[in-house]
ZAMARGU-4260 file (C-alpha; in steps of 0.2 Angstrom, whole numbers, plus 5000, padded with zeros to 4 digits):
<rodrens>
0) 4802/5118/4889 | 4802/5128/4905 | 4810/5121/4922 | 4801/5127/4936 | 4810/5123/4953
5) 4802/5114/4966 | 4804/5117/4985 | 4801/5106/4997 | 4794/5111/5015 | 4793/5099/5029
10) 4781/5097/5042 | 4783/5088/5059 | 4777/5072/5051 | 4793/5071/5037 | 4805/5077/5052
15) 4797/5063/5064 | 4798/5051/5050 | 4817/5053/5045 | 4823/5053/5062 | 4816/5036/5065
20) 4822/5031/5048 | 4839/5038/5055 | 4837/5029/5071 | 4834/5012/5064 | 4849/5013/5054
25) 4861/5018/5067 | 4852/5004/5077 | 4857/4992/5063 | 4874/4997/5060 | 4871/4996/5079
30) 4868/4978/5081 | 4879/4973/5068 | 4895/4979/5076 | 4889/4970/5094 | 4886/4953/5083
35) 4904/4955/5076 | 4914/4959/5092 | 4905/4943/5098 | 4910/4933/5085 | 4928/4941/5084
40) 4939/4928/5081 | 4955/4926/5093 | 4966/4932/5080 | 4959/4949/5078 | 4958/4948/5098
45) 4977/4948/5096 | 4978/4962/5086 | 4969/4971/5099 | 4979/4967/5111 | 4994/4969/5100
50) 4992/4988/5102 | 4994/4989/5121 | 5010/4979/5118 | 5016/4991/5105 | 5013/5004/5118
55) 5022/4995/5132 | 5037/4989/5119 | 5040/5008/5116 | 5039/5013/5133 | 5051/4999/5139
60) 5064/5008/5125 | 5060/5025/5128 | 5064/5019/5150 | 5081/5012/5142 | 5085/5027/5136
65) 5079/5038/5149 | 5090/5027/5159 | 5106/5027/5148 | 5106/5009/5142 | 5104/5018/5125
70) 5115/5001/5118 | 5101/4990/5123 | 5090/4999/5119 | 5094/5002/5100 | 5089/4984/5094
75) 5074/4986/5102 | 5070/5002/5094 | 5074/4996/5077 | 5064/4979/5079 | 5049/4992/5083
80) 5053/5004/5068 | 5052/4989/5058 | 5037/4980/5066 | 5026/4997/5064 | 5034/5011/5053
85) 5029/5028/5053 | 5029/5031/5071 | 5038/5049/5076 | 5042/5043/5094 | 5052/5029/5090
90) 5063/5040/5077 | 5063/5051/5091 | 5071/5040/5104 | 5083/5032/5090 | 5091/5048/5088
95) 5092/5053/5108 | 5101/5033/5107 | 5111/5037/5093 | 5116/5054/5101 | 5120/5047/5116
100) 5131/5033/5110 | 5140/5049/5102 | 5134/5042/5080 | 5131/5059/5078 | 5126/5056/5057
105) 5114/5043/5063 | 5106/5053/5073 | 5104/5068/5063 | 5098/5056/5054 | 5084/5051/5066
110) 5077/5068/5069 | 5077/5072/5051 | 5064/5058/5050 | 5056/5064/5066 | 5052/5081/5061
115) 5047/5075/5043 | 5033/5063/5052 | 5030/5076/5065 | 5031/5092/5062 | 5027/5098/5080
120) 5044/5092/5086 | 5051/5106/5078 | 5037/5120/5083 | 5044/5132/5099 | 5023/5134/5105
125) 5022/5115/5104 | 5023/5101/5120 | 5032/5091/5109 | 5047/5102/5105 | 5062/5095/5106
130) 5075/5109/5098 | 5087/5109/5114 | 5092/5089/5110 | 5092/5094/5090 | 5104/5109/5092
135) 5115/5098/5104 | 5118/5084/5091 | 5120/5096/5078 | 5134/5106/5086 | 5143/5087/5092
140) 5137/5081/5075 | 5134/5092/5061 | 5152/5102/5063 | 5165/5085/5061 | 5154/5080/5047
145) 5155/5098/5038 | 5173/5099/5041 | 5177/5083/5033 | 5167/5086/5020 | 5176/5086/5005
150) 5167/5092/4989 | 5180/5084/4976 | 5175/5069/4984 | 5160/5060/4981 | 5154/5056/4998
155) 5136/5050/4999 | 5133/5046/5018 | 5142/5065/5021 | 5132/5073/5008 | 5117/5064/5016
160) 5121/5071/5034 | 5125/5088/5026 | 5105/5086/5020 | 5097/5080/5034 | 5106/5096/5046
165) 5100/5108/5034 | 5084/5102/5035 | 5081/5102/5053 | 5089/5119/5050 | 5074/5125/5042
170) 5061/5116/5051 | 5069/5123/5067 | 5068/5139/5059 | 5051/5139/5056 | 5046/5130/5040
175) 5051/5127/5021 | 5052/5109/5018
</rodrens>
């Protein structure tokens, strides 16, 4: 059995007739969007709304610690951290609160998990770079924690600073995760 290939060639009457089949089902998915937006109930409503409060809840911690009320606005940067992980900012102005309140490891901390979330904190062409603040804490935070660091001891939360500086060594320095 031989297979012979077929090709198709399409005139102006295939094209016209696809793009109206096109159009009526963007129409449809059209109209069906509309109808549910309508009918929305008020929770999902909320949930819209929720997202401009996220917005202004972050922006009244990032104002706190713009402002130096870095204490008050730890709770409020935690409660958001918890309420909607994931997000580099708020890691971001955790460790500028940590930093300022002078909880070095904590804040080493934070940055390590703002870099990991986004790397573009650590990139020198980027808006976002942030490697004056890093290098700061890490010369406040990273040299106590190094010096006390004793390796005949087991100590975790040391170990774990020592880990989290080397790692924004790196990403400072241009890469290797």
């Amino acid at each position: 059995m031989e297979w012979k290939s077929i090709q198709l060639k399409f005139d102006s009457f295939d094209r016209n007739i696809l793009l109206c089949t096109f159009g009526l089902m963007l129409a449809a998915a059209l109209y069906a969007s509309f109808k549910n937006s309508s009918t929305e109930k008020p929770a999902a409503r909320s949930a819209d709304t929720s997202i401009a409060g996220m917005f202004s809840e972050l922006a009244t911690a990032r104002a706190l610690v713009d402002t130096g009320a870095s204490g008050k606005a730890l709770p409020k940067l935690k409660a958001f951290d918890a309420a909607h992980p994931g997000v580099a900012e708020t890691h971001l102005l955790l460790a500028r609160a940590y930093a300022a309140q002078q909880e070095y490891p904590s804040a080493i901390k934070e940055y390590r998990a703002t870099l990991m979330l986004d790397p573009e904190y650590a990139d020198k062409t980027s808006a976002k770079f942030i490697g004056k603040g890093i290098k700061s804490v890490m010369l406040h935070g990273w040299a106590p924690c190094e010096i006390t660091l004793n390796p005949s001891q087991d100590a975790p939360e040391q170990k774990a600073v020592l880990e989290d500086a080397r790692y924004i060594q790196r990403m400072l320095a241009g890469g290797c995760e």
